[in-house]
C-alpha positions, 0 to 999 in steps of 0.5 A: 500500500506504501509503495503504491501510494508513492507511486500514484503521488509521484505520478502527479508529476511524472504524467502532467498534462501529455498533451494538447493537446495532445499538446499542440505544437504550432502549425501541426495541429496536434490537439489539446486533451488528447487521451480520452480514457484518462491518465495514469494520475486520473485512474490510478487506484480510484476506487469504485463509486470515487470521483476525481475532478481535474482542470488544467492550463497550457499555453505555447508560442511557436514562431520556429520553422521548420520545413523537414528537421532543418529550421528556416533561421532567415525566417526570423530574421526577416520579420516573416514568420507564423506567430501561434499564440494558443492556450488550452483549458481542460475539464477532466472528470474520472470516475471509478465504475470498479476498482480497475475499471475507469470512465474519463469524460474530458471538456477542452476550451481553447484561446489561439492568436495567429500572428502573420504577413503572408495571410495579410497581403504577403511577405516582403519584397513581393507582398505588402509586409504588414503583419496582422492577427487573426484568432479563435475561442471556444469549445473544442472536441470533447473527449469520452472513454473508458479504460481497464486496469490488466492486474488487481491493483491490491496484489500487484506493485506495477500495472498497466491499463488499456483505454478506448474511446470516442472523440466528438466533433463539438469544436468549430471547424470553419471558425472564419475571422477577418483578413486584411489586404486581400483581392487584386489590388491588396486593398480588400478587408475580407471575412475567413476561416482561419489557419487549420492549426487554430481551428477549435475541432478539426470535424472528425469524429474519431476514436482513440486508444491508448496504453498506460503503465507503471514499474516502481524500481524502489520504494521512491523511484520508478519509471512511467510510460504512456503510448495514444493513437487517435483514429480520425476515419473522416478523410476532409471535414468539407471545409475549403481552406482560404486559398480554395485549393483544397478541404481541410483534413481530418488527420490522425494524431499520435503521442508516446511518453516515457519518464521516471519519477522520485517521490518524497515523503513530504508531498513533493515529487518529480518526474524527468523524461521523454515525449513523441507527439505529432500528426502523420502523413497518412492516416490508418483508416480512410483517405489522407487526402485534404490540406494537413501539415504532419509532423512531429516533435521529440521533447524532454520534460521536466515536471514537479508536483505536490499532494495535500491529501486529495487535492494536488498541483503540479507543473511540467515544461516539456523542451522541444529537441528535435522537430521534424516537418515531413511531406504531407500526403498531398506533398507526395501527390505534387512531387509524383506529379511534377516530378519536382519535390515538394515538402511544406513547412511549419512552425513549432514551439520551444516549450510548452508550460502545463499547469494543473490541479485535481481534487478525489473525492467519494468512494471507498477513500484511502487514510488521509495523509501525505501519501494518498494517491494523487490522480488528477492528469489528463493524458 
């Protein structure tokens, strides 16, 4: 009981947060909330009948481009580059149904700021270089899932658990805002829907899987493990993007994390690892045709945490090392058909700050003490 009490307070830190969301990454659209069925912190050792309420902030600015794994440096110095200012609000409830088994309904609000020239006349020396914001606000896609512990949790020190779920379409996909500089003569303020990569939905409804796990090495420190796939089957979401070319794309999205944590005996723990989180060329059910910006980013994440019996807070600040904007699907077609290559680019953030807290209540509660399991992520 001790040592699986030090482990679910370590995991306050060790699974803040994953993603996104899914933590966004900038012009990948790598949505906020990614996971439905939970995290680690959400359903670890929640008993049945027992409650666990969690609300939890992120917020990026990614303004680095990236067009494959090299960055486009000149960007920023001539003054030419996407700002996406974008902050992310999640509402988690997880409930016990039994001792392993586990619902999560999660309700995602989000604020994007989108700061650019090229959308507003172009980029100098052939547009006017006048830079101006665009934004969007609002619901985002809901997420509801459930998932099962594979091994009783009162005879077994490690565990894993496997989740499903559903992604719903709640989030606005054709949010439009205002453009400046447009038509023939760039002297139009025109009315649009904004980038992919700030749209609030991307109006799919897709499923989710995911993988949790755990394996404490001592009484204090152990490793942590989170794997996601989201199955978008919806190719285009019937929605042109500002140019007209073509629909935006429903793509499919992928995280995986893995970390140890060190729990102390005063309410403090601490997690360092690693996380893989992007948006794939080609999806694994249905068409990958429509506009999308794949890509992904490979990051080291330092978090911390603290408990105070049923009530936690932790923090984390995942640092982007690699990041990688690969052909899209419809890259693949232009380069195949021209003969020329073709690969796009897109911008990505530095870091990403997390914030959260979450409160367990009801159920058949452990004794009230610094070392009571702290579940209150959304992975």
């Amino acid at each position: 009981m001790l040592l699986r009490s030090l482990l679910s307070l370590a995991l306050a830190a060790g699974i803040a947060f994953f993603p996104h969301h899914l933590l966004s990454q900038g012009c990948v659209a790598i949505r906020g909330g990614s996971a439905c069925s939970g995290a680690l912190g959400a359903s670890l050792n929640l008993t049945r009948g027992e409650f666990n309420v969690q609300a939890g902030y992120r917020h990026f600015k990614s303004f680095r481009h990236f067009r494959g794994s090299e960055e486009e440096a000149n960007r920023l110095l001539e003054g030419t580059e996407v700002i996406n200012k974008s902050s992310f609000l999640d509402f988690g409830l997880t409930y016990g149904i039994s001792d392993r088994w586990y619902a999560t309904a999660i309700l995602p609000v989000v604020f994007h700021h989108r700061s650019s020239m090229y959308e507003h006349g172009g980029n100098p020396p052939n547009g006017l270089g006048h830079r101006h914001e665009t934004m969007s606000s609002g619901l985002a896609d809901t997420r509801l899932g459930i998932g099962y512990w594979l091994f009783d949790p009162a005879k077994h020190d490690f565990n894993y658990a496997l989740g499903i779920g559903v992604k719903l379409p709640t989030g606005k996909y054709d949010y439009s805002d205002t453009f400046y500089n447009q038509g023939p003569g760039r002297s139009e303020t025109v009315e649009g829907v904004v980038d992919q990569s700030i749209q609030p939905g991307d109006g799919g409804t897709g499923i989710t899987v995911d993988l949790q796990g755990y394996h404490p090495l001592t009484h204090s420190f152990g490793i942590a493990t989170n794997l996601y796939y989201l199955v978008n089957a919806r190719e285009t979401n019937g929605v042109l993007t500002r140019n007209g070319r073509s629909e935006f794309s429903c793509p499919d999205q992928f995280a995986a994390r893995l970390g140890a944590y060190y729990a102390t005996m005063h309410g403090f723990n601490f997690y360092l690892g690693g996380r893989l989180e992007g948006v794939p060329a080609n999806d694994l059910i249905g068409g990958s045709a429509g506009y999308r910006r794949p890509g992904y980013a490979i990051s080291a994440e330092p978090g911390i945490g603290y408990n105070l019996s049923g009530l936690s807070i932790f923090a984390s600040v995942p640092v982007a090392m690699y990041r990688n904007r690969i052909q899209s699907f419809e890259d693949k077609v232009r380069t195949q058909d021209t003969g020329v290559y073709t690969q796009g680019d897109a911008a990505f953030a530095d870091y990403v700050f997390n914030v959260g807290l979450s409160y367990r209540f009801g159920g058949r509660q452990q004794p009230t003490n610094d070392l009571l399991p702290v579940q209150h992520d959304v992975f």
